[in-house]
LOPAFI-855016 format. One line per field, with one value per residue (C-alpha): x, y, z; residue in three letters. Coordinates in steps of 0.001 Angstrom, whole numbers, padded with zeros to 6 digits. Each point is the difference from the previous one (the first is absolute). Example, Ala and Ser with C-alpha at 12.3 -4.5 7.8 and 13.67 -1.06 7.14 Angstrom:
<pts>
east	(012300:001370)
north	(-004500:003440)
up	(007800:-000660)
residuo	(ALA:SER)
</pts>
This chain:
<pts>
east	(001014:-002184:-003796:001453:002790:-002065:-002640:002708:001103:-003268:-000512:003669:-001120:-003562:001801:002443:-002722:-002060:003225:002430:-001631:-003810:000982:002930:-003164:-001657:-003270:-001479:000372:-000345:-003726:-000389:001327:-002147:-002445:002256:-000956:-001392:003540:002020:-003370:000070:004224:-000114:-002996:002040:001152:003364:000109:-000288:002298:002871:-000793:000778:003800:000535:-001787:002447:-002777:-001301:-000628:-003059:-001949:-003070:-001803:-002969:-002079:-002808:-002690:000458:-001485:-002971:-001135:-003170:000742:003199:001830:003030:001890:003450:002442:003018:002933:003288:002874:002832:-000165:-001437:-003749:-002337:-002943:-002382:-001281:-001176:-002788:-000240:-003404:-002276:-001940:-002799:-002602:-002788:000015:004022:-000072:-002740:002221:003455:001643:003405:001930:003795:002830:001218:003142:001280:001331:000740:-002838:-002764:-001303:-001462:-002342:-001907:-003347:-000388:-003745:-002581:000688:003330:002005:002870:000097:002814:-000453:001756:000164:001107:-002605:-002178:-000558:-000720:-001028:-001407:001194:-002380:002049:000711:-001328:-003022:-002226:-001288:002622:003324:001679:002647:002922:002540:000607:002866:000628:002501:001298:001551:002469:000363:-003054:-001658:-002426:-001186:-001175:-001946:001145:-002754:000104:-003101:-000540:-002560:-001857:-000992:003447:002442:001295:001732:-000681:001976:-001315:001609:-002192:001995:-001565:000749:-001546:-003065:-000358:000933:001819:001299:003769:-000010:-003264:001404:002401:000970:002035:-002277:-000112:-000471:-003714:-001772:001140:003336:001561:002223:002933:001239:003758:001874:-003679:-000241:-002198:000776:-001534:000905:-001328:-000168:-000068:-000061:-003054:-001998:001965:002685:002897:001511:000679:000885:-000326:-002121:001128:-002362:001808:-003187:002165:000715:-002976:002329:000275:003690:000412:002070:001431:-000399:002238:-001043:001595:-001666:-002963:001448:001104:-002881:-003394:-003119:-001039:003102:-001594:001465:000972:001530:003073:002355:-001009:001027:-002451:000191:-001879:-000743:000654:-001999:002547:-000763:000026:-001841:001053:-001244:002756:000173:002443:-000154:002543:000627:000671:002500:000526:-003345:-000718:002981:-000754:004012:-000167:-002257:001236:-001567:-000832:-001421:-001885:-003008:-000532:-003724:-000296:-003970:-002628:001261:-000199:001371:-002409:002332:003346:000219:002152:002709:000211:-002068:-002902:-003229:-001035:-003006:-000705:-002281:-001799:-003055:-000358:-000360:-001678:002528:001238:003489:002734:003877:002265:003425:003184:001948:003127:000566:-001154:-000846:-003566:-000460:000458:-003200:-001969:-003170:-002940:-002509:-003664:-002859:-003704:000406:001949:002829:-000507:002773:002412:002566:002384:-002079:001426:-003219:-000277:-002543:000093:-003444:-001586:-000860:002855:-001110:002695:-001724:-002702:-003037:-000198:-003544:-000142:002983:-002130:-003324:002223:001481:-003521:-001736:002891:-000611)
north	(040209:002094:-001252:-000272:-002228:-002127:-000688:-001148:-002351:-001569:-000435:-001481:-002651:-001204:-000684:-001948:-001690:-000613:-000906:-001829:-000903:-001739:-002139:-001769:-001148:-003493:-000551:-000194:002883:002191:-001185:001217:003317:000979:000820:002725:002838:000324:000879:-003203:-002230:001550:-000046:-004001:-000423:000711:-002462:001457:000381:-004029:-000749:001898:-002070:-002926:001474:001514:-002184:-002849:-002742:-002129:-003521:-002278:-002827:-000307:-002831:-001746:-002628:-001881:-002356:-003603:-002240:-001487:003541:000591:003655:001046:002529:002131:002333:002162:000447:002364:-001239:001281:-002318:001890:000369:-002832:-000694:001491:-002542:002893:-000439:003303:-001027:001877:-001372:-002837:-000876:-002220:001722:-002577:001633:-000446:-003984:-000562:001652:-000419:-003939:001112:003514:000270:002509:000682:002286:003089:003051:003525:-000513:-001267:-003445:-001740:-002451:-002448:-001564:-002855:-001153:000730:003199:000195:003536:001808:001974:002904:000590:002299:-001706:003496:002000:-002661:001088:-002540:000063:-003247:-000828:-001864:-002741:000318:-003236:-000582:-000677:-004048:-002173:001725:-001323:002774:-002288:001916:003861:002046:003014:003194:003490:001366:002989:001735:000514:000255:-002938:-002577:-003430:-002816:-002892:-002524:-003531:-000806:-003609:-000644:-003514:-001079:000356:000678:003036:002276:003908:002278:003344:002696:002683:003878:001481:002866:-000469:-001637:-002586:-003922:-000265:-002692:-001001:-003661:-001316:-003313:-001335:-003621:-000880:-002091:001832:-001841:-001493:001495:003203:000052:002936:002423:001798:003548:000626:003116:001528:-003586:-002426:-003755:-003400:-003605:-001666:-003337:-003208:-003726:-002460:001678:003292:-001239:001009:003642:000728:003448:003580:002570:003666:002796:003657:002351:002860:-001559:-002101:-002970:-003534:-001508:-003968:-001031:-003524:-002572:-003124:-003275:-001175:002244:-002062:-003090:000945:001833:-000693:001512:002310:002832:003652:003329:002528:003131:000818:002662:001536:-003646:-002503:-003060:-003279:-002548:-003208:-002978:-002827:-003621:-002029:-001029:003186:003512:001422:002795:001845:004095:000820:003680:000880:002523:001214:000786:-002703:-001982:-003610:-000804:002837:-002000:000164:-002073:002223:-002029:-003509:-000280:-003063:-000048:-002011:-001992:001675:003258:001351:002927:002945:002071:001802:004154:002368:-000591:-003735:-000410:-002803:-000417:-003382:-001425:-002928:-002580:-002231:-002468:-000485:003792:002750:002386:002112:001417:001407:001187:002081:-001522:001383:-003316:001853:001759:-002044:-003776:-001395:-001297:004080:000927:002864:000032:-001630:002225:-001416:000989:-000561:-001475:-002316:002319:-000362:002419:002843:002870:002994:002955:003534:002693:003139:003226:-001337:-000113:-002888:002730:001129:003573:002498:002693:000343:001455:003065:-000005:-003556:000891:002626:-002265:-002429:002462:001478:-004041:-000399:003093)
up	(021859:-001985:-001550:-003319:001259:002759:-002821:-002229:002465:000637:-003579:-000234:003016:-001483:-003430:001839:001992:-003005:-002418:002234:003133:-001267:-002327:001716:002471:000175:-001693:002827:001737:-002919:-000758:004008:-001199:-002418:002847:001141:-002675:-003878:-001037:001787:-001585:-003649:000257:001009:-002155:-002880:-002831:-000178:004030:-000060:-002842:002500:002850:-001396:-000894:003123:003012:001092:-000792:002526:-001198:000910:-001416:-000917:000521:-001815:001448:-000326:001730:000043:-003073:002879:000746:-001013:-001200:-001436:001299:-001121:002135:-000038:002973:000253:002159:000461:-002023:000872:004186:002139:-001163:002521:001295:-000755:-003667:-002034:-002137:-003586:-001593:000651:-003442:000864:-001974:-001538:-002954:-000759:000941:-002374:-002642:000641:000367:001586:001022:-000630:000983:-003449:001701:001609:-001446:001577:002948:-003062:000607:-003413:000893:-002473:000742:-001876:-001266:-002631:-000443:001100:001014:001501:002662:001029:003593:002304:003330:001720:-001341:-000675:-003654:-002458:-003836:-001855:-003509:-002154:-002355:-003408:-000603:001657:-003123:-000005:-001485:002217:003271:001455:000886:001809:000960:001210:001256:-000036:-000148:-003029:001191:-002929:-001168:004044:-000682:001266:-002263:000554:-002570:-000543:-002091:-001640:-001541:-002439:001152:-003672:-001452:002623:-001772:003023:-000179:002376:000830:002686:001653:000882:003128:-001734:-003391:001932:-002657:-001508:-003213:-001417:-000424:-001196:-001906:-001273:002020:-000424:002995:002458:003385:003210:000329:002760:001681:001354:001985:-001946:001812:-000602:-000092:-001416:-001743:-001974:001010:-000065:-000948:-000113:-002966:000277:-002419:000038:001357:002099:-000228:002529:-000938:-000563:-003748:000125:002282:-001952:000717:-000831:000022:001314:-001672:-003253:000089:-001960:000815:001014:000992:002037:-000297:002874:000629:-000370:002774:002407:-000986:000985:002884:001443:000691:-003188:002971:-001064:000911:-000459:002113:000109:003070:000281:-003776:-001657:-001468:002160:-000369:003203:-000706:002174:-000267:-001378:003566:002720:002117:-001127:-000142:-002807:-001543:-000882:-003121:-001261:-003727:000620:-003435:-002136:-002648:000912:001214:000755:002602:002512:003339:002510:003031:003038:000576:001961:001995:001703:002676:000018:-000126:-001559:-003636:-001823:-000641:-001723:000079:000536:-001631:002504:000022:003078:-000540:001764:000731:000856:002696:-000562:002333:-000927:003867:000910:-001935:000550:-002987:001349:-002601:001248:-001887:-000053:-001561:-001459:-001055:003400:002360:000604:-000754:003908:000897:-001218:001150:001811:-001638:-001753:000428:-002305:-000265:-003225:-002142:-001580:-003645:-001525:001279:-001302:000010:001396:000168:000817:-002279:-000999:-002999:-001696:-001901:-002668:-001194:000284:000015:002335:002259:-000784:002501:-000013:001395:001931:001914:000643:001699:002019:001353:000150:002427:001600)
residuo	(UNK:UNK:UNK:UNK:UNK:UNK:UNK:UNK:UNK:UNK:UNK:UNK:UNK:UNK:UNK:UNK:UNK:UNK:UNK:UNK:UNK:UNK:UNK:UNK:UNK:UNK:UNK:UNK:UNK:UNK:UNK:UNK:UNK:UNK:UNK:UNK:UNK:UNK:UNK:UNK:UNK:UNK:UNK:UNK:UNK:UNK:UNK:UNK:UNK:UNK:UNK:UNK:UNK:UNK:UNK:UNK:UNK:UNK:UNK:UNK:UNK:UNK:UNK:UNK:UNK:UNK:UNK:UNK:UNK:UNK:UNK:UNK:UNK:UNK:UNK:UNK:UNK:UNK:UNK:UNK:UNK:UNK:UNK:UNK:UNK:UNK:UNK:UNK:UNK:UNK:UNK:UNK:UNK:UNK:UNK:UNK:UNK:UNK:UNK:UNK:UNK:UNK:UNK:UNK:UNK:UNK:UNK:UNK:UNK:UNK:UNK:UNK:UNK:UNK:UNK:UNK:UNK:UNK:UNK:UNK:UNK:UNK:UNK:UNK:UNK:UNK:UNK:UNK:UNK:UNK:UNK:UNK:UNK:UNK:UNK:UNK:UNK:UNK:UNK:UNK:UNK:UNK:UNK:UNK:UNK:UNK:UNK:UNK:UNK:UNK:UNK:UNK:UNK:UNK:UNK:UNK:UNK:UNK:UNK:UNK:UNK:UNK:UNK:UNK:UNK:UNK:UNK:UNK:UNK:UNK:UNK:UNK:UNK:UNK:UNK:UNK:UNK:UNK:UNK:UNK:UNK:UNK:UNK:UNK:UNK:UNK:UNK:UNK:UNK:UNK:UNK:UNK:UNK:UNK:UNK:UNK:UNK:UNK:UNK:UNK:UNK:UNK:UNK:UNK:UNK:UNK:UNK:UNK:UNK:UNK:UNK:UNK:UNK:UNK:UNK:UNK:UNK:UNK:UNK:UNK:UNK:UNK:UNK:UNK:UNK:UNK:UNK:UNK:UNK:UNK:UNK:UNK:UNK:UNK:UNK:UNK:UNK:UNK:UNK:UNK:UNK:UNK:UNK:UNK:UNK:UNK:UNK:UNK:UNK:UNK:UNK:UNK:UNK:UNK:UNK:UNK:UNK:UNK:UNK:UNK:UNK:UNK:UNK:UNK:UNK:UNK:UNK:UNK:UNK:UNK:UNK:UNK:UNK:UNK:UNK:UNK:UNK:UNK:UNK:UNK:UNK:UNK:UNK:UNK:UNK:UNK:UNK:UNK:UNK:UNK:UNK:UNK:UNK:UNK:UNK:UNK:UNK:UNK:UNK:UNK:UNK:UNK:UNK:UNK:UNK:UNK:UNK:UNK:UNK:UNK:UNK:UNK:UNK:UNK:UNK:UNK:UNK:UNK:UNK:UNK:UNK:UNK:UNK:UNK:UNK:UNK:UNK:UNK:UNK:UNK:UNK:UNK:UNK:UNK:UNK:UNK:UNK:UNK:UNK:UNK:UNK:UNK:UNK:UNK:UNK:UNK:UNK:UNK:UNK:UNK:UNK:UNK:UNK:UNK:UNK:UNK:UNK:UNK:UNK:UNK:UNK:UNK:UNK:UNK:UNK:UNK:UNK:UNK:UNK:UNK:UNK:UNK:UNK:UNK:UNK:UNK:UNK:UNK:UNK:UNK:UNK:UNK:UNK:UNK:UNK:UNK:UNK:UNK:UNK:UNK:UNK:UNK)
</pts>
């Protein structure tokens, strides 16, 4: 084989390896890679570089886990775990961030996992002056959002979270409430824009008091609005298109209301809006239901009951239809969660017990990414380059 040739083939080989082979790797071990050489770190620092990794990596599915300190501790004390959901849960935890900063618990009342989108965590931190954060667990990236509303006189009331495939976005939806006249103002932030702007500035429908966790399903994000004494019962699911950026209701029955307990949440499994249900009785049992068709009430299909035995509680249900559940004991200080999996297996065969330092306040889909929290489209090869000689 002549130079010409040989040289050709080389070429051929690193386009492949750069093309084909990089971005079908985990997160993982392609942040370990861009040690190797300036052209693997500027190629996986790329915007465009991440975007394919997502569409061609098989994904590999954890949970990430927020917790907090018990109400008696002196000093508060937020923390995030990754754990597998999909393979048995290892008893080694992998700590993401510990935020126990003096400064942020003089500010901030409460933290909250808003959701999970493409390897982008939105968090909201709840207080005075109240924000979002877009974090990056992989690359531990993050970007804070100020809100809209943060002038005297505003409460932010809910929040959700998305990504918008045809325009390559991604939106943070937040409801504002005005305290004096309870007049409800929706604005959405674009990563990609970099600014609020406002959708909805006189909405009449009453929202549900207090903050209540939205769920994303199909790049719409979904909230129970509720009505009645107290706010008890469900009136209605509010569907917000991030695309469109239009309202849609969808109709609830009445005698899901009567049958089930005011604690219905939402949930998202398998691509379908699903709601869990905590049943009227003595037991706490619970039922998960599916709304196979979009907007359709009549195609409800009930998919699995839950019945927890004492001294366990439901934390939440995955993508798959696998729940974590906590167990409780006043006797023992022990804060131990399982994952079980109700629809193909039995509730006694649950999985080893996962123990944590802290009480495990909320949890959700995780799939990592190079995707960064802002929304640039390429690396700066400048910056690039001083990374690559500070980690020289």
């Amino acid at each position: 084989m002549d130079d010409s040739r040989q040289t050709l083939a080389v070429d051929c080989l690193y386009n492949t390896v750069m093309e084909e082979i990089l971005p079908r790797l985990q997160v993982k071990s392609l942040i370990r890679f861009k040690s190797v050489c300036k052209d693997w770190l500027f190629t996986i620092s790329k915007g465009s570089f991440a975007k394919s990794q997502i569409k061609l990596c098989i994904p590999s599915h954890q949970i990430i886990v927020l917790t907090t300190s018990p109400i008696e501790s002196i000093k508060q004390l937020n923390s995030f775990y990754l754990l597998n959901r999909d393979d048995e849960p290892s008893d080694h935890l992998k700590q993401l961030m510990n935020l126990d900063d003096d400064d942020f618990h003089n500010n901030v009342l409460d933290l909250l996992i808003v959701g999970t989108c493409k390897g982008l965590v939105c968090l909201y931190f709840r207080g005075k002056c109240g924000f979002c954060r877009i974090w990056n667990p992989a690359t531990n990236q993050y970007r804070d959002i100020v809100n809209p509303d943060d002038h005297q006189g505003w409460g932010v009331q809910s929040h959700g979270f998305g990504y918008v495939s045809s325009t390559d976005d991604y939106k943070i939806v937040s409801w504002s409430t005005s305290i004096k006249d309870s007049i409800k103002r929706l604005y959405v932030f674009s990563l990609k824009a970099g600014n609020w702007k406002s959708v909805s500035s006189l909405f009449k429908m009453r929202m549900p008091d207090g903050i209540e966790k939205s769920v994303l399903v199909d790049e719409s994000v979904f909230w129970i609005v509720r009505k009645g004494e107290f706010w008890c019962n469900v009136q209605h699911i509010l569907c917000f298109d991030l695309g469109t950026e239009k309202f849609k209701e969808i109709p609830w029955m009445d005698s899901m209301n009567a049958r089930y307990d005011t604690t219905i949440k939402l949930s998202a499994i398998n691509g379908y809006l699903s709601f869990i249900c905590p049943c009227r009785s003595i037991t706490k049992d619970v039922d998960v239901w599916m709304l196979k068709q979009s907007g359709n009430c009549d195609s409800m299909e009930k998919l699995f009951s839950l019945s927890l035995s004492r001294g366990m509680s439901l934390i939440t249900i995955f993508e798959n239809g696998k729940c974590l559940v906590r167990y409780e004991n006043n006797k023992v200080k022990v804060n131990l969660v399982n994952i079980i999996d109700p629809i193909h297996g039995a509730l006694e065969q649950i999985q080893s017990s996962i123990e944590f330092p802290e009480i495990v306040k909320m949890a959700c889909d995780y799939v990592g990414s190079l995707i960064s929290p802002f929304g640039e489209d390429e690396v700066n090869n400048e910056e690039v380059m001083h990374k690559y000689k500070k980690a020289k």
